[in-house]
NUDOLUM-922298 format. One record per residue (C-alpha): residue in three letters; residue number from 1; x, y, z; chain. Coordinates in Angstrom, 1 decimal. Each point is the difference from the previous one (the first is absolute). Example, Ala and Ser with C-alpha at 12.3 -4.5 7.8 and 13.67 -1.06 7.14 Angstrom:
('ALA', 1, (12.3, -4.5, 7.8), 'A');
('SER', 2, (1.4, 3.4, -0.7), 'A');
***
This chain:
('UNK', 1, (79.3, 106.6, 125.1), 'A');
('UNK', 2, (1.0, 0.1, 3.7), 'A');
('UNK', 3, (1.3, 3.7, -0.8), 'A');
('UNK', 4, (-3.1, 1.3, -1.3), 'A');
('UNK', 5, (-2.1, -2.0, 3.0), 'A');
('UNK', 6, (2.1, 2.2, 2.3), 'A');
('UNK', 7, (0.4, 3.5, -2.2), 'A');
('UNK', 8, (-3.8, -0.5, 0.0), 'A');
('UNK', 9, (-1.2, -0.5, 3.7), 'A');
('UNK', 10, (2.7, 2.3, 1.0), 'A');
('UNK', 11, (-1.0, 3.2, -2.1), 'A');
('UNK', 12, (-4.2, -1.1, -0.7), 'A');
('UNK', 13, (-0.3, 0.3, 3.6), 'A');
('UNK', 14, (0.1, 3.8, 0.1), 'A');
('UNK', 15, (-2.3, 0.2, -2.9), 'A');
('UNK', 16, (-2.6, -2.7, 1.7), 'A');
('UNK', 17, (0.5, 1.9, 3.7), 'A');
('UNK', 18, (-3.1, 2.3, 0.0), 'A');
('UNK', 19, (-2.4, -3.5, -1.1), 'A');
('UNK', 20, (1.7, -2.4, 2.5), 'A');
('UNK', 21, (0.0, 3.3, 3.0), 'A');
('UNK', 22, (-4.2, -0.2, -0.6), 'A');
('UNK', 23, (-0.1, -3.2, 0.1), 'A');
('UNK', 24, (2.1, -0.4, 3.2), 'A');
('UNK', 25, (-2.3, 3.0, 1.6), 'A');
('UNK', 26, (3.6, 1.9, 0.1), 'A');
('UNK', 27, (1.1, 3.3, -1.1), 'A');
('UNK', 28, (2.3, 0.9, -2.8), 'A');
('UNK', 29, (2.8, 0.8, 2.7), 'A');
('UNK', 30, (-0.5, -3.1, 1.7), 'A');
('UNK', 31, (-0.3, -2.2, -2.8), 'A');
('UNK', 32, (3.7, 1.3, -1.3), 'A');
('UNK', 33, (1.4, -2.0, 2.8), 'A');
('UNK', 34, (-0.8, -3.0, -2.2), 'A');
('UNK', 35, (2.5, 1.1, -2.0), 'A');
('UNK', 36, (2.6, 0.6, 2.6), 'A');
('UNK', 37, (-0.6, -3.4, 1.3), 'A');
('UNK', 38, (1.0, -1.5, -3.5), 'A');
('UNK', 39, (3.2, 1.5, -0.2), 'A');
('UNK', 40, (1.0, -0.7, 3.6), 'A');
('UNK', 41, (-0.7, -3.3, -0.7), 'A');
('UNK', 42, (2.8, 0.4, -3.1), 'A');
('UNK', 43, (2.3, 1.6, 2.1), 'A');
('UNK', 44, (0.0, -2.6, 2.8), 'A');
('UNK', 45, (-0.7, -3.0, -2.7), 'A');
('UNK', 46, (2.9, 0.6, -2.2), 'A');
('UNK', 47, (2.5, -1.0, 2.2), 'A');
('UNK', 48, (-1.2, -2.3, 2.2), 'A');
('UNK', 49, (-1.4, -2.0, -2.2), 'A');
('UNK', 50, (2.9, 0.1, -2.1), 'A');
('UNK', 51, (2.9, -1.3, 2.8), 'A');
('UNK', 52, (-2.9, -2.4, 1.2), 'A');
('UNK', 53, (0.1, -1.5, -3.6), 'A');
('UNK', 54, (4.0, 0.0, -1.1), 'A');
('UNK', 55, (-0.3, -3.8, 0.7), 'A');
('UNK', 56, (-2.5, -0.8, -2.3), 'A');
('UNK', 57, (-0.6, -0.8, -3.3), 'A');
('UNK', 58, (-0.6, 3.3, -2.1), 'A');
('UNK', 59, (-3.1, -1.6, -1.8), 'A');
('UNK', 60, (-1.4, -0.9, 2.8), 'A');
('UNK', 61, (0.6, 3.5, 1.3), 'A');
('UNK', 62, (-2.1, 1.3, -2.4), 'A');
('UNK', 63, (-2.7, -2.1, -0.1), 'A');
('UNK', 64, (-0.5, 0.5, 3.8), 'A');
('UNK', 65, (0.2, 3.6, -0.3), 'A');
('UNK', 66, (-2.5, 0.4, -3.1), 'A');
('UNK', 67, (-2.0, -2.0, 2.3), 'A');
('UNK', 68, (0.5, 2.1, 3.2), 'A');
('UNK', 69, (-1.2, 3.0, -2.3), 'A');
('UNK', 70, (-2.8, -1.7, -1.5), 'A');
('UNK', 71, (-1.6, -0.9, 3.6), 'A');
('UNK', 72, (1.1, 3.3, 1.0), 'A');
('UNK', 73, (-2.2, 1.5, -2.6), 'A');
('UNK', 74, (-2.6, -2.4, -0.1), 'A');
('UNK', 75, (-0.6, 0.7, 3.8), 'A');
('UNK', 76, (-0.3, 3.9, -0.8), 'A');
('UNK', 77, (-2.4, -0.9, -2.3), 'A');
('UNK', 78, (-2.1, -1.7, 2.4), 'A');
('UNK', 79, (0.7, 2.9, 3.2), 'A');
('UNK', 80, (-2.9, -0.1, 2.0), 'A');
('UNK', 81, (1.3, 3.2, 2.1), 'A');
('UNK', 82, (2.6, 3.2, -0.2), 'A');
('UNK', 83, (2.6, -2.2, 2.5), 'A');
('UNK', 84, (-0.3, -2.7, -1.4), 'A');
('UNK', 85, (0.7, 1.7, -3.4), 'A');
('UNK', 86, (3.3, 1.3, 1.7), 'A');
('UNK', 87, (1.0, -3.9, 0.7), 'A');
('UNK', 88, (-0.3, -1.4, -3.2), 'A');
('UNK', 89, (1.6, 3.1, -2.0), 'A');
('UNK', 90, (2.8, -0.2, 2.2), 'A');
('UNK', 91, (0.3, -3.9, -0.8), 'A');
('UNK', 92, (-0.5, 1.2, -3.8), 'A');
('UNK', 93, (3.1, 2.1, 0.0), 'A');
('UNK', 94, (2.2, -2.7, 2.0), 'A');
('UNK', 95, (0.7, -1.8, -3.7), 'A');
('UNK', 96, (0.8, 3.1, -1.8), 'A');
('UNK', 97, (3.7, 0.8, 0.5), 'A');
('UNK', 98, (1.5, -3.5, 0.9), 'A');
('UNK', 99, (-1.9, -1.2, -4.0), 'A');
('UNK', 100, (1.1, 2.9, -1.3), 'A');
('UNK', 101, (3.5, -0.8, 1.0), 'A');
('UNK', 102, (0.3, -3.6, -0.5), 'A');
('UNK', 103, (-1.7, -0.4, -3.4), 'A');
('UNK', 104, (2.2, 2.7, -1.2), 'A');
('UNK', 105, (3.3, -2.6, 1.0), 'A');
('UNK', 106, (-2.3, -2.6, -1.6), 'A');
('UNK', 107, (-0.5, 1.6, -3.4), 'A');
('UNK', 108, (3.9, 1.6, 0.2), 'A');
('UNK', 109, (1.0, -3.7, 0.5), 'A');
('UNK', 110, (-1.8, -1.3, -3.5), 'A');
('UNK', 111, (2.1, 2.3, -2.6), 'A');
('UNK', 112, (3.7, 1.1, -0.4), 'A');
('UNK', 113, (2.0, 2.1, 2.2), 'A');
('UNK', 114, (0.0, 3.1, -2.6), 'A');
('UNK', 115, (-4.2, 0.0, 0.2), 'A');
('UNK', 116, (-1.2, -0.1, 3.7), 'A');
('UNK', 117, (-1.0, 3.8, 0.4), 'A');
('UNK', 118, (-2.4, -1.4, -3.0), 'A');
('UNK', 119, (-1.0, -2.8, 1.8), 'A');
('UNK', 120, (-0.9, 2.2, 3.1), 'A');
('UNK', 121, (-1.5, 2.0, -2.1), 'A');
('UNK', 122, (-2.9, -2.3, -1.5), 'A');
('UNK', 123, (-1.1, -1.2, 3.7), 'A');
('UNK', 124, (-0.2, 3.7, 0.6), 'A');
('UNK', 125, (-1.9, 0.7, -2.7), 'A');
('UNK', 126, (-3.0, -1.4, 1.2), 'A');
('UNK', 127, (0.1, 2.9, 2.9), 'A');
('UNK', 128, (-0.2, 2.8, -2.9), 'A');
('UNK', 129, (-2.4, -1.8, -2.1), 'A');
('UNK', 130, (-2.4, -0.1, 2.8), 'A');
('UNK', 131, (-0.1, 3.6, 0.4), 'A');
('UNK', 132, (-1.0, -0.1, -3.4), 'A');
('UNK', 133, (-2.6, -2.7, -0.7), 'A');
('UNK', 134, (-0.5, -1.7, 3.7), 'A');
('UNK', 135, (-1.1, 3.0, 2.3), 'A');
('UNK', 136, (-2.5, 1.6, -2.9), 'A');
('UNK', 137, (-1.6, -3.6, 0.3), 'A');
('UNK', 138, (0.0, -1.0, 3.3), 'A');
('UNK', 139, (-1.4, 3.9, 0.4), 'A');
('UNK', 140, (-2.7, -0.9, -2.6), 'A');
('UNK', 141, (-0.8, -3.2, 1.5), 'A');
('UNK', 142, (-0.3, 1.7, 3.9), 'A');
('UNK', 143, (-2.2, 2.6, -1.6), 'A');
('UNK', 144, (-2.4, -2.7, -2.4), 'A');
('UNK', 145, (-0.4, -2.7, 2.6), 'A');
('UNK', 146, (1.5, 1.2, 3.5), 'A');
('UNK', 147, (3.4, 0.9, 1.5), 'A');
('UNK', 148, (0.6, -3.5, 0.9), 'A');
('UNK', 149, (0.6, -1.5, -3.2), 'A');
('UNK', 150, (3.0, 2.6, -0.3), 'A');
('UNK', 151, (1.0, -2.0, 2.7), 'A');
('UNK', 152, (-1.1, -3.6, -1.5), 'A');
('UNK', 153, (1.6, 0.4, -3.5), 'A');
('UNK', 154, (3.4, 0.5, 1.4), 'A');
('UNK', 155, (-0.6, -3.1, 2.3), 'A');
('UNK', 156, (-0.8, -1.6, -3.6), 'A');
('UNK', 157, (3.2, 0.8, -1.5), 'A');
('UNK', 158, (2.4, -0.4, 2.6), 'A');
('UNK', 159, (-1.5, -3.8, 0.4), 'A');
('UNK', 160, (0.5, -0.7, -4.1), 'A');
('UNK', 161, (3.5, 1.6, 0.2), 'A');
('UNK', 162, (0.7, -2.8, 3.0), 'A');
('UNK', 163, (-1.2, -2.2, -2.6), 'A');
('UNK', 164, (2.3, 1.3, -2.3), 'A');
('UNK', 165, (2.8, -0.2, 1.8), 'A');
('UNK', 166, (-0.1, -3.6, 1.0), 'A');
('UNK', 167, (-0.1, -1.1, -4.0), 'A');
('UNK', 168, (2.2, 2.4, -1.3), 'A');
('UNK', 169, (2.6, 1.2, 2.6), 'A');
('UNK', 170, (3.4, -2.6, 0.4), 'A');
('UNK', 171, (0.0, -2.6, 2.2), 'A');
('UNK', 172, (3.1, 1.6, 2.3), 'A');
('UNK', 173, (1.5, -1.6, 3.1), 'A');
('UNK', 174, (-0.1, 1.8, 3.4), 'A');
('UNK', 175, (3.5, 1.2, 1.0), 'A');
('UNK', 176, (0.3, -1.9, 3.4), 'A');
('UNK', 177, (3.0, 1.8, 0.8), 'A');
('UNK', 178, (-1.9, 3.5, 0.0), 'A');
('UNK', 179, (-0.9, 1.4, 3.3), 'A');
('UNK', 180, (-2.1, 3.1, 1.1), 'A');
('UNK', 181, (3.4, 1.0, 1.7), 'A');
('UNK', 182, (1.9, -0.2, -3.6), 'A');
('UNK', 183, (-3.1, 2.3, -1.1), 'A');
('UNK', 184, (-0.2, 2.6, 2.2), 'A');
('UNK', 185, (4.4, 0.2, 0.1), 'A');
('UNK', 186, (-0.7, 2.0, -3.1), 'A');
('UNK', 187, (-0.7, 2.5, 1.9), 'A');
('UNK', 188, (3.1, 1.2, 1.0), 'A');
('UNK', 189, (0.9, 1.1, -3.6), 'A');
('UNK', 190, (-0.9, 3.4, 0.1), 'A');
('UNK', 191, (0.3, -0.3, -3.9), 'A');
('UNK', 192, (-3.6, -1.8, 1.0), 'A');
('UNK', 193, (-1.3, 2.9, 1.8), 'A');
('UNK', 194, (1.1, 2.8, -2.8), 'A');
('UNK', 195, (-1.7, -1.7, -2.4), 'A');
('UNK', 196, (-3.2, -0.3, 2.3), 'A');
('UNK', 197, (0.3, 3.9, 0.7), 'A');
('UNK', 198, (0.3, 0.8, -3.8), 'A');
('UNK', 199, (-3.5, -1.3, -1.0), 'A');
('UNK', 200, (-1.4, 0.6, 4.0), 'A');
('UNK', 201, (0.8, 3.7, -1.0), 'A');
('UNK', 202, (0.6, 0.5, -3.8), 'A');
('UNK', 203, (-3.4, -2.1, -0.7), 'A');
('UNK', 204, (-1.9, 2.6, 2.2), 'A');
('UNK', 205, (-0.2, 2.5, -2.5), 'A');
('UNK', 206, (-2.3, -2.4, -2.5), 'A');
('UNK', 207, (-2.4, -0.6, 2.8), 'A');
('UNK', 208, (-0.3, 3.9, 1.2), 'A');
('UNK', 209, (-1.3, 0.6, -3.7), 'A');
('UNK', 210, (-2.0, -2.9, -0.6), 'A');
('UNK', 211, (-1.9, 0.3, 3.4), 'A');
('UNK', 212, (-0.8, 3.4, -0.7), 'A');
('UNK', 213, (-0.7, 0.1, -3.7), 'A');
('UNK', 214, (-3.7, -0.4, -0.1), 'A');
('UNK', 215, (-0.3, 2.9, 2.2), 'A');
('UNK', 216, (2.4, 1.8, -2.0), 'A');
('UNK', 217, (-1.9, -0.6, -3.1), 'A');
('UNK', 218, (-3.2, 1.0, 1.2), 'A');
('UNK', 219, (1.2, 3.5, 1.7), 'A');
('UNK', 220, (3.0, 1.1, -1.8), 'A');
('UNK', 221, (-0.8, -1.7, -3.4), 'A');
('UNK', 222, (-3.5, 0.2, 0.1), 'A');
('UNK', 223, (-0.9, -3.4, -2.0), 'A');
('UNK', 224, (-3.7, -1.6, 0.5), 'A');
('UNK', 225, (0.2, -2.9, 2.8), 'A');
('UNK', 226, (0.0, -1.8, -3.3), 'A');
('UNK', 227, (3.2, -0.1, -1.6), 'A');
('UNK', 228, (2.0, -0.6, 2.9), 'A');
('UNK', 229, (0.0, -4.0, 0.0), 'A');
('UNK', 230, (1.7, 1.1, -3.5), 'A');
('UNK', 231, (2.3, 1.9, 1.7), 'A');
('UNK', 232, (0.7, -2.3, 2.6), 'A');
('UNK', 233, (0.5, -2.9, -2.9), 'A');
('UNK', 234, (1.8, 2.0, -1.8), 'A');
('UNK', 235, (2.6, 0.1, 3.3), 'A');
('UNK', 236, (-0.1, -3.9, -0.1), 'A');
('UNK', 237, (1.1, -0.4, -3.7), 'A');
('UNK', 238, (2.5, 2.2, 0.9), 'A');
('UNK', 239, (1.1, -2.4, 2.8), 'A');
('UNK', 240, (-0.2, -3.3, -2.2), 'A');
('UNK', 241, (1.6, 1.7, -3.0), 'A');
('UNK', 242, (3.0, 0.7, 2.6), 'A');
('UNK', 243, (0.1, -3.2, 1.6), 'A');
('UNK', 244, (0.3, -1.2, -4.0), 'A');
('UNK', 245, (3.0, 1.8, -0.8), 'A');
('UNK', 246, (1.6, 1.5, 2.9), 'A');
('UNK', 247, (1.3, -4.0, 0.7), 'A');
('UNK', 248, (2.1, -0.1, -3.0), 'A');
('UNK', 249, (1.5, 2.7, 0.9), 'A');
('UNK', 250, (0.7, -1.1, 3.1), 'A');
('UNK', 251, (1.7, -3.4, -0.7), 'A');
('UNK', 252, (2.7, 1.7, -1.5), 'A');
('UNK', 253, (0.7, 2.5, 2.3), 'A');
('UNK', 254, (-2.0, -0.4, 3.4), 'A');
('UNK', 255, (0.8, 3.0, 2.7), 'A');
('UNK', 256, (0.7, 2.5, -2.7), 'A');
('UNK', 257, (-3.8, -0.6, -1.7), 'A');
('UNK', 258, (-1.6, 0.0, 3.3), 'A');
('UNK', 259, (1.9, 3.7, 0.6), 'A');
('UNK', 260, (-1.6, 0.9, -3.4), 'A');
('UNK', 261, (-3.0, -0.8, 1.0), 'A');
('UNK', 262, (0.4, 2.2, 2.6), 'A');
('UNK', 263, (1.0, 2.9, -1.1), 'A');
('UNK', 264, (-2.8, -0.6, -3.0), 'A');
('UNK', 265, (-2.5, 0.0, 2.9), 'A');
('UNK', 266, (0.9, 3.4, 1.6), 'A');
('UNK', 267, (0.1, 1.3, -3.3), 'A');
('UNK', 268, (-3.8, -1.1, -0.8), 'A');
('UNK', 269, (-1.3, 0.1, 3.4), 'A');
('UNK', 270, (0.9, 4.1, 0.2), 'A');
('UNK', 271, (-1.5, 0.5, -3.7), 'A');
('UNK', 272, (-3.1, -1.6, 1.2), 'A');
('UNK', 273, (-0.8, 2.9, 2.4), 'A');
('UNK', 274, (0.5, 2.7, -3.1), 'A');
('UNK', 275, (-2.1, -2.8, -2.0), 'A');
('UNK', 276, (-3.1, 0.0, 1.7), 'A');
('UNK', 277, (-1.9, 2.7, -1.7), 'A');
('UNK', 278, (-0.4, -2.0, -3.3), 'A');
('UNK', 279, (-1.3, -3.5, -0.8), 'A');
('UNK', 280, (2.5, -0.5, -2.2), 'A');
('UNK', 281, (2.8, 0.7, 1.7), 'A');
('UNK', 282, (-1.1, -1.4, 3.6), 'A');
('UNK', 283, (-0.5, -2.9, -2.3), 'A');
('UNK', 284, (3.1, 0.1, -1.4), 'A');
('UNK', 285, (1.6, 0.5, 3.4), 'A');
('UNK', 286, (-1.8, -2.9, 2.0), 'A');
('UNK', 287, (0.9, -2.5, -2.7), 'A');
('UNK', 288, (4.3, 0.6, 0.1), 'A');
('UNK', 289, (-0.7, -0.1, 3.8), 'A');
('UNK', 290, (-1.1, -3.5, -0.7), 'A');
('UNK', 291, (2.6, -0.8, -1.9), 'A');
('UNK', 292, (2.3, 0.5, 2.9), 'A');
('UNK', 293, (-1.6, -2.6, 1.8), 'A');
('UNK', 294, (2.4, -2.1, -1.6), 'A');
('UNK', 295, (2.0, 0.9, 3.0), 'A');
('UNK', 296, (-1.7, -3.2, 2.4), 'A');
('UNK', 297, (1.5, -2.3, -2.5), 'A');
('UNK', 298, (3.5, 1.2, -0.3), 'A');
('UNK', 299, (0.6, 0.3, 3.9), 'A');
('UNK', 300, (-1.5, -3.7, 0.2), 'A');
('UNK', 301, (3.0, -1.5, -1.8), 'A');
('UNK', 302, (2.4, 2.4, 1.7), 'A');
('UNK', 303, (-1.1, -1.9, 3.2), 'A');
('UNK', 304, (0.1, -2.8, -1.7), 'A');
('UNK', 305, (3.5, 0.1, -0.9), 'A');
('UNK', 306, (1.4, 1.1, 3.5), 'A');
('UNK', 307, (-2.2, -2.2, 1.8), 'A');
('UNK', 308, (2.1, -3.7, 0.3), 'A');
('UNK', 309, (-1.6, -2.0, 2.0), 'A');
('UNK', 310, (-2.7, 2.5, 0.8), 'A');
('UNK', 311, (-1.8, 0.8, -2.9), 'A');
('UNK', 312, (-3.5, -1.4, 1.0), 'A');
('UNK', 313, (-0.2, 2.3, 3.0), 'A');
('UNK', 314, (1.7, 2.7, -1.9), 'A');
('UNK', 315, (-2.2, -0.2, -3.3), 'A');
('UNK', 316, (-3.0, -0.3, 2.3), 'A');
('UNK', 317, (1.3, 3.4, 1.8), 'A');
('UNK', 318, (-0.1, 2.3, -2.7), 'A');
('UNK', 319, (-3.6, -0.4, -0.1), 'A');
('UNK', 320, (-0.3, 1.1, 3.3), 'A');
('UNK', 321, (1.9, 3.2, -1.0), 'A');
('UNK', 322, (-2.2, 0.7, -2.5), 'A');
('UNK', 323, (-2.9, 0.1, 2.4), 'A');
('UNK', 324, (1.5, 1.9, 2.1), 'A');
('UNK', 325, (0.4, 2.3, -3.2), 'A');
('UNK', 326, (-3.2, -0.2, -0.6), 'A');
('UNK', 327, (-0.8, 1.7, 3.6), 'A');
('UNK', 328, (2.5, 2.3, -0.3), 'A');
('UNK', 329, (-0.8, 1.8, -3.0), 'A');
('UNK', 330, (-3.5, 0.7, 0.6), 'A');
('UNK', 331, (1.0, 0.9, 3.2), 'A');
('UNK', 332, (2.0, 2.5, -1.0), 'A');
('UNK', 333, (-1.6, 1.2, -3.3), 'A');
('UNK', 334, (-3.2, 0.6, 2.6), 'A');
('UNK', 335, (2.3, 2.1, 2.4), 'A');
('UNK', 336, (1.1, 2.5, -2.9), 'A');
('UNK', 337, (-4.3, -0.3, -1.4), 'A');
('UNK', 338, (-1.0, 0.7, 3.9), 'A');
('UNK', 339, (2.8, 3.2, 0.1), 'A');
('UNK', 340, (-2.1, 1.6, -2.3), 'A');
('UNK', 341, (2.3, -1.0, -3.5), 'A');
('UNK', 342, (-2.4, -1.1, -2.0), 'A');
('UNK', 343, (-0.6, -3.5, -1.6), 'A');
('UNK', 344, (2.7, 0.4, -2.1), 'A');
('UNK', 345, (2.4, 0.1, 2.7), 'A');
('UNK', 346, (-0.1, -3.8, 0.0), 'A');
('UNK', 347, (2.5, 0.6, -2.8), 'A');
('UNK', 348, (2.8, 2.1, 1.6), 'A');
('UNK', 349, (-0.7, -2.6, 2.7), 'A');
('UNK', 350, (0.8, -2.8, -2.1), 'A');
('UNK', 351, (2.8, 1.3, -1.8), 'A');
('UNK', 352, (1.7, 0.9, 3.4), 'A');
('UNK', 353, (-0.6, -3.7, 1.2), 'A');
('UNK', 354, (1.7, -1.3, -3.3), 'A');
('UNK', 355, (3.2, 1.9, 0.4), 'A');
('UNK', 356, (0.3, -0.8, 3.6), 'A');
('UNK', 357, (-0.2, -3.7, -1.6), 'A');
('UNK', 358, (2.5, 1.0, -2.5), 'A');
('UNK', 359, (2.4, 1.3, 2.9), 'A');
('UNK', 360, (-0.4, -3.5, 1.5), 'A');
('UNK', 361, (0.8, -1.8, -3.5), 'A');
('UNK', 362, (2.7, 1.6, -0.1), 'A');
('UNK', 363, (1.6, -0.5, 4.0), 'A');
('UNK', 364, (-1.5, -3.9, -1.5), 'A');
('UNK', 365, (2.5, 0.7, -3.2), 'A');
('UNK', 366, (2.6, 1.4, 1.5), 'A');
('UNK', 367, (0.3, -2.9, 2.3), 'A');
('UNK', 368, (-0.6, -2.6, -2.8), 'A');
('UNK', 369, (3.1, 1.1, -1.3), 'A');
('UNK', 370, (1.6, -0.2, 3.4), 'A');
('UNK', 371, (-1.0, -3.8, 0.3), 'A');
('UNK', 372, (0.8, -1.0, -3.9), 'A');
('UNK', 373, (-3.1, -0.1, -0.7), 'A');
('UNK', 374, (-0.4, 2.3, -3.3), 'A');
('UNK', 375, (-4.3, 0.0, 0.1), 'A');
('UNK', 376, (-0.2, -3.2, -2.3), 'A');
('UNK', 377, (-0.6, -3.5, 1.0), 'A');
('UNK', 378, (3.1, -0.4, 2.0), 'A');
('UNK', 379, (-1.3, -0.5, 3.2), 'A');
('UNK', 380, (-0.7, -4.1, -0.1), 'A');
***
């Protein structure tokens, strides 16, 4: 539930921005900073909060955070102005990374050792789902009764998953001998910072597409305006489907799925760009790009495993690499789109982004082996 609260702020926003820009008096351009805003406030919120809360009880983590992200909605909701919008989507994205992180330790805690990337998998879950079933609605909702209630829902949901947390989720004790310095030590594994780079880089190539892919349908495909929310869902049952059964995989052999995954994405990601003149095949092409989404999952337990005594701040991390994946391949699929390739550049772009991930998997493998660890759950 907290996963599709967050999958479905973070992506209905771009679909709600031309309502709320009105009704800020803003223009499209300006409005998009909105946006920005949210995932700074991921990228600075994933690991602060997550060092500031290594002392305290996980459950209570949780709740706090859902809360945090509920207020932080609820507030947008209610934006009187443009700066004030800023603010409180900036405090919206604080939660994002840290929960993220420390609900995937949570539900990795509750089964045995041979099914975490499983356990990862269903808190992720809700992210894909969203893109799916939460962003159509919230987009219906801001279009029936106003862009705030895109806003409210979310607040809605992220206040009943709080809920849901304090009757369901085990009743741990706070590690007293934790300490922000113990947290941030992790980061002198450069193990850490590999793994960080592989999805930071590697997980590029999935946004360059999927930014890009209405446009593409529209001007290279030349599909009515129409059926691209079918397109676009068909891209998010790809995702869940891979978050599914790219985890079962990856329990028995960790590093060498996630490099699989990798190389599947290049492969896909370049056969998009010769896919694009057909509905069927885009089709086909968009949906085994979702499928290696199942990459976020997979490098989650990786960091899990080498983390020790750092695994909040370093689960909590990886969502702020995926941000800054997220602004890096639509940065660069727009460079190749504004050099005059064509919309279906965003491919090549993509493919190029997964293998440079691949070349950091395996620099990340090579050292694995170095260090004993063999890319399963060695690490703890």
């Amino acid at each position: 539930m907290g996963g599709f609260a967050i999958g479905t702020t973070e992506y209905a926003t771009m679909s709600l921005l031309p309502f709320f820009a009105a009704g800020l008096h803003v223009d499209a351009p300006t409005a998009g900073h909105v946006i920005s805003a949210y995932a700074l406030g991921v990228v600075v919120g994933a690991p602060l909060l997550a060092v500031v809360a290594s002392r305290f009880s996980r459950r209570t983590v949780l709740i706090a955070l859902m809360l945090l992200f509920a207020v932080g909605n609820g507030l947008s909701a209610l934006a009187p102005d443009y700066r004030s919008m800023l603010v409180f989507r900036f405090i919206s994205g604080l939660p994002h990374g840290a929960y993220f992180g420390i609900a995937s330790l949570v539900a990795a805690s509750l089964v045995p050792h041979g099914r975490r990337t499983q356990a990862v998998a269903r808190v992720m879950l809700g992210l894909t789902v969203a893109t799916i079933v939460g962003v159509p609605l919230a987009n219906a909702l801001g279009q029936m009764l106003g862009w705030r209630w895109g806003f409210g829902i979310v607040a809605m949901i992220a206040a009943t998953t709080a809920a849901a947390i304090a009757l369901v989720a085990p009743h741990d004790i706070a590690d007293r001998a934790a300490s922000p310095i113990a947290e941030l030590r992790v980061l002198r594994d450069h193990r850490i910072w590999l793994t960080l780079a592989i999805g930071a880089i590697g997980y590029g190539g999935l946004f360059s597409v999927y930014t890009y892919l209405a446009s593409t349908l529209l001007a290279v495909t030349h599909v009515s305006k129409a059926i691209v929310p079918l397109v676009l869902a068909v891209f998010g049952l790809g995702m869940t489907l891979g978050n599914l059964i790219v985890p079962r995989f990856a329990d028995r052999a960790l590093m060498p799925t996630a490099g699989a995954l990798l190389v599947w994405s290049a492969v896909m990601l370049a056969l998009y760009s010769l896919a694009a003149g057909s509905l069927v095949t885009i089709t086909l092409a968009v949906f085994a790009i979702g499928l290696g989404g199942g990459l976020g999952t997979v490098l989650q337990t990786r960091l899990m495993d080498i983390a020790q005594d750092g695994q909040g701040l370093a689960a909590a991390l990886n969502h702020s690499a995926f941000n800054f994946a997220n602004a890096l391949g639509p940065w660069a699929g727009g460079l190749a789109i504004t050099a005059g390739l064509g919309w279906t550049a965003s491919g090549w772009v993509g493919s190029l982004l997964a293998i440079a991930g691949l070349a950091l998997w395996a620099v990340a493998w090579k050292s694995g082996v170095e260090t004993g660890d063999h890319g399963r759950h060695t690490g703890n």
